[in-house]
LUMLUMTOR-438706 format. One record per residue (C-alpha): x, y, z. Coordinates in pm, whole numbers, always signed. Each point is the difference from the previous one (the first is absolute). Example, Ala and Ser with C-alpha at 12.3 -4.5 7.8 and 13.67 -1.06 7.14 Angstrom:
2
<pt east="+1230" north="-450" up="+780"/>
<pt east="+137" north="+344" up="-66"/>
//
This chain:
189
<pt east="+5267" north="+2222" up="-4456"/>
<pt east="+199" north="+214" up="+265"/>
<pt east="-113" north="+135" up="+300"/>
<pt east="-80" north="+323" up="-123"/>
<pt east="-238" north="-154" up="-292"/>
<pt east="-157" north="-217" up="+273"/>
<pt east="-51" north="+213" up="+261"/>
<pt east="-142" north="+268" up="-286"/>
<pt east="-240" north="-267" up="-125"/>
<pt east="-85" north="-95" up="+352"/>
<pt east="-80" north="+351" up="+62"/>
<pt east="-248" north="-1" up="-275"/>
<pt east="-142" north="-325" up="+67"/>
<pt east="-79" north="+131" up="+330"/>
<pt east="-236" north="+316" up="-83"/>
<pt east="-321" north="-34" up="+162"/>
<pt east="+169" north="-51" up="+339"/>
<pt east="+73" north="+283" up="+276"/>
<pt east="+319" north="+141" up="-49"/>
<pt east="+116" north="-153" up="+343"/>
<pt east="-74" north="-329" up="-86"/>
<pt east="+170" north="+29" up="-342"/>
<pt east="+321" north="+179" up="+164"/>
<pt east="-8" north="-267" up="+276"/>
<pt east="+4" north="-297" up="-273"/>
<pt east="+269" north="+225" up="-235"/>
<pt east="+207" north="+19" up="+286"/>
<pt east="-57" north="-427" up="+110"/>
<pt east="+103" north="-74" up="-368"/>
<pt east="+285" north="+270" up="+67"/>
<pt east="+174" north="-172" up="+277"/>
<pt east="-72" north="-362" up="-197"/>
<pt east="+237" north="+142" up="-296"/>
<pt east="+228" north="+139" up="+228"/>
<pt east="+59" north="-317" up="+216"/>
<pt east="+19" north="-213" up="-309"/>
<pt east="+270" north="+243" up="-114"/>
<pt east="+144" north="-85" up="+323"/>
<pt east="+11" north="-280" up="-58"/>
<pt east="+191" north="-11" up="-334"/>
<pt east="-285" north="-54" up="-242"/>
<pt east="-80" north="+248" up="-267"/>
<pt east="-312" north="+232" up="-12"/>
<pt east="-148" north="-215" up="-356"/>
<pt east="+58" north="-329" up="+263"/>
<pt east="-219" north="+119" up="+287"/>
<pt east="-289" north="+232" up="-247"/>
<pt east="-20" north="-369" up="-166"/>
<pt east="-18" north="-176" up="+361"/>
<pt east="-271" north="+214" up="+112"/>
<pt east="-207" north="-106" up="-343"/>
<pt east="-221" north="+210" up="-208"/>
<pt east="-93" north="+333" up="+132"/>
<pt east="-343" north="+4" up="-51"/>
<pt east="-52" north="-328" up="+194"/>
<pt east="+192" north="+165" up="+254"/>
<pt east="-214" north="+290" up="+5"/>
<pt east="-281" north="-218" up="+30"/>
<pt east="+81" north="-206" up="+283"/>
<pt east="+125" north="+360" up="+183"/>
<pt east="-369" north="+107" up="-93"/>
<pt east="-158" north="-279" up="+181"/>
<pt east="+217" north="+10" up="+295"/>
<pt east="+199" north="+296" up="-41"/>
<pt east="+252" north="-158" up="+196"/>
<pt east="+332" north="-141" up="-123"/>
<pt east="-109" north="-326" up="-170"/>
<pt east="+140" north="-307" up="+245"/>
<pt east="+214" north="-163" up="-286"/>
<pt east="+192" north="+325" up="-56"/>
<pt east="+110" north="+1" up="+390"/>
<pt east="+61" north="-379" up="+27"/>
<pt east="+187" north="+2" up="-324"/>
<pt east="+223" north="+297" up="+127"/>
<pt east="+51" north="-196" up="+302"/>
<pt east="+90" north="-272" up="-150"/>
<pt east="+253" north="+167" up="-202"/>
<pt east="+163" north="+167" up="+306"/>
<pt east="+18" north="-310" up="+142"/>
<pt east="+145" north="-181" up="-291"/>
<pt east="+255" north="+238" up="-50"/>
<pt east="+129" north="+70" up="+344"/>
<pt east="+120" north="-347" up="+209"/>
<pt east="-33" north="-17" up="+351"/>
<pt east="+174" north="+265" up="+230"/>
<pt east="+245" north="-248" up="+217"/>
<pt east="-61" north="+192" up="+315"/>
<pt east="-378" north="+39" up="-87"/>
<pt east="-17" north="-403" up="-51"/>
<pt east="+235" north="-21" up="+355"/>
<pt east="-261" north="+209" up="+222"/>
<pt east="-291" north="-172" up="-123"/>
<pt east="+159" north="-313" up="+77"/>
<pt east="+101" north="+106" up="+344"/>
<pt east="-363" north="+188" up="+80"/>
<pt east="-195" north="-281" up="-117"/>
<pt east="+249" north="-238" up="+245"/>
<pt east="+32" north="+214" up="+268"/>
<pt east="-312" north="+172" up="+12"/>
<pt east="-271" north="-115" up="-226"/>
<pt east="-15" north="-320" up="+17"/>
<pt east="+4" north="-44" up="+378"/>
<pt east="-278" north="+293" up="+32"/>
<pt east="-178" north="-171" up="-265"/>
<pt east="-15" north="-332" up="+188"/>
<pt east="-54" north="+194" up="+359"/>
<pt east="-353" north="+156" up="-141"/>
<pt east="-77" north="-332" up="-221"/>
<pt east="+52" north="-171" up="+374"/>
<pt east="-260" north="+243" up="+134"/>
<pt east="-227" north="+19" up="-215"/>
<pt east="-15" north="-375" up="+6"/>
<pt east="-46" north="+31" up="+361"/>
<pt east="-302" north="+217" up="-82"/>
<pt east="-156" north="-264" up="-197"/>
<pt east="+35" north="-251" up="+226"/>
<pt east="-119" north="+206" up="+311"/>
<pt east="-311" north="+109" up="-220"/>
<pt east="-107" north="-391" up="-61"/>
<pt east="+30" north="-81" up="+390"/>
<pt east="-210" north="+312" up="+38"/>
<pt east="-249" north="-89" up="-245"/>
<pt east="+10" north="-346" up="+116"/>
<pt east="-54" north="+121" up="+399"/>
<pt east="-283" north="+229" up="-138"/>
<pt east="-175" north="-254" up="-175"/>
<pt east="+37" north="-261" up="+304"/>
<pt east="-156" north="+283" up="+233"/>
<pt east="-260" north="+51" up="-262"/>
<pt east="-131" north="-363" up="-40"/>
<pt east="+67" north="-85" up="+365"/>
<pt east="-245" north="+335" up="+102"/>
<pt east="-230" north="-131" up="-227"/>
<pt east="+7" north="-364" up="+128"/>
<pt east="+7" north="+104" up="+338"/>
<pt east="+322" north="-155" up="+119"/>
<pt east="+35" north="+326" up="+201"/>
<pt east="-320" north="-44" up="+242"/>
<pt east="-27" north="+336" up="+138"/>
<pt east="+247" north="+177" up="-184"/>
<pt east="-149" north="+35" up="-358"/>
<pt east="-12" north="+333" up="-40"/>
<pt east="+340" north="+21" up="+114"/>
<pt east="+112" north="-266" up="-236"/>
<pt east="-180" north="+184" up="-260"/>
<pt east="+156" north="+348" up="+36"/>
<pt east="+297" north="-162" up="+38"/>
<pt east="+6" north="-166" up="-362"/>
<pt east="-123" north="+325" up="-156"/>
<pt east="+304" north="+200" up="+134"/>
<pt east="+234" north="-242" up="-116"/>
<pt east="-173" north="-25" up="-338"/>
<pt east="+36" north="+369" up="-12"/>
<pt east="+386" north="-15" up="+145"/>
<pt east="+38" north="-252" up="-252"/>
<pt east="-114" north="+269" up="-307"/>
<pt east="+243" north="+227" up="+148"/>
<pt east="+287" north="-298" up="-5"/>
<pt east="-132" north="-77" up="-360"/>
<pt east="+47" north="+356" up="-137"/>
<pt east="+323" north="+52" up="+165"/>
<pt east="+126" north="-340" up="-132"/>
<pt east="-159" north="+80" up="-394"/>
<pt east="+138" north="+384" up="+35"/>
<pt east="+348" north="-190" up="+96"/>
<pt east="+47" north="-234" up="-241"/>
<pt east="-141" north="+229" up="-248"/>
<pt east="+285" north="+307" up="+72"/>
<pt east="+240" north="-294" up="+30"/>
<pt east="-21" north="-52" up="-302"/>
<pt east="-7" north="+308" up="-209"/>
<pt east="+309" north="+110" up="+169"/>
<pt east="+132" north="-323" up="-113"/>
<pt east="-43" north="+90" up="-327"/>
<pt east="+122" north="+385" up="+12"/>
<pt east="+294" north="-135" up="+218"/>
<pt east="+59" north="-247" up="-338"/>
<pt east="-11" north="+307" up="-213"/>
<pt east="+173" north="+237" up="+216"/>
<pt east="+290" north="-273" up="-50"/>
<pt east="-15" north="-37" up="-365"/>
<pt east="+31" north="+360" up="-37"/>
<pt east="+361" north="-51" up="+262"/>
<pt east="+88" north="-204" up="-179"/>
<pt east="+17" north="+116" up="-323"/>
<pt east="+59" north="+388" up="+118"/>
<pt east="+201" north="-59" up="+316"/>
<pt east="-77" north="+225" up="+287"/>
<pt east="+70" north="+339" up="-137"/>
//
């Protein structure tokens, strides 16, 4: 089947959908053909990559989206067929020396700093606490008392801050990791 016959059966597969959703999936399936192409592989190779048509339609019909195995299978054919750009490969190397990798350990160093400063707060709170209630403070238990509650609240604040940190750490970890594949592979135009 070419790509006319499969987009044509597509098409037809389709009715029942709004005509933008239909034109929007025509035209995904459009630029799949035309980047296999691209690629040097012939329109019956990619219509018989992207399987039967009505099971396409289907899964566009429960998600009308481009079903995941069609994008990671087109990425992994760009991939496969285009090596790594030398100067792509050379500046990721020399970011993630440079750049990366020191900043990486800078915030890992703080935020470990965090940690620790939030269990000697936790730990001071919790000695105010118990010593207020034991009365190791004489006349100063209500002092001692309000004094544990800040820090227990400080130490929420600390808590969040260090969660939020390591949290954002690491998803720009990983887009920093993909942002390099793609470098690598593409290069930097």
């Amino acid at each position: 089947m070419n790509k006319k016959e499969y987009l044509d059966s597509l098409e037809k597969e389709l009715e029942g959908m709004s005509y933008k959703d239909a034109k929007d999936i025509l035209g995904d399936i459009t630029e799949h053909f035309d980047a296999g192409i691209a690629n040097g592989k012939s329109e019956e190779e990619i219509a018989e990559s992207l399987g039967s048509v009505s099971e396409l339609a289907q899964e566009f019909k429960k998600g009308l989206k481009l079903p995941a195995v069609i994008k990671n299978k087109q990425k992994f054919e760009e991939a496969k067929t285009s090596g790594p750009d030398t100067f792509g490969v050379i500046f990721v190397v020399l970011m993630a020396i440079f750049v990366i990798i020191p900043a990486w350990v800078a915030v890992f160093a703080a935020l470990f700093l965090i940690a620790a400063s939030f269990i000697g707060i936790l730990a001071l709170a919790i000695t105010l606490g118990m010593g207020a209630i034991l009365g190791w403070f004489r006349g100063f238990t209500l002092a001692a008392i309000l004094g544990a509650v800040t820090l227990l609240i400080f130490d929420i604040f600390v808590f969040v801050i260090m969660f939020l940190g390591f949290k954002y750490l690491f998803k720009l970890t990983g887009m920093y990791i993909d942002w390099n594949k793609k470098i690598w592979y593409q290069g930097l135009g």
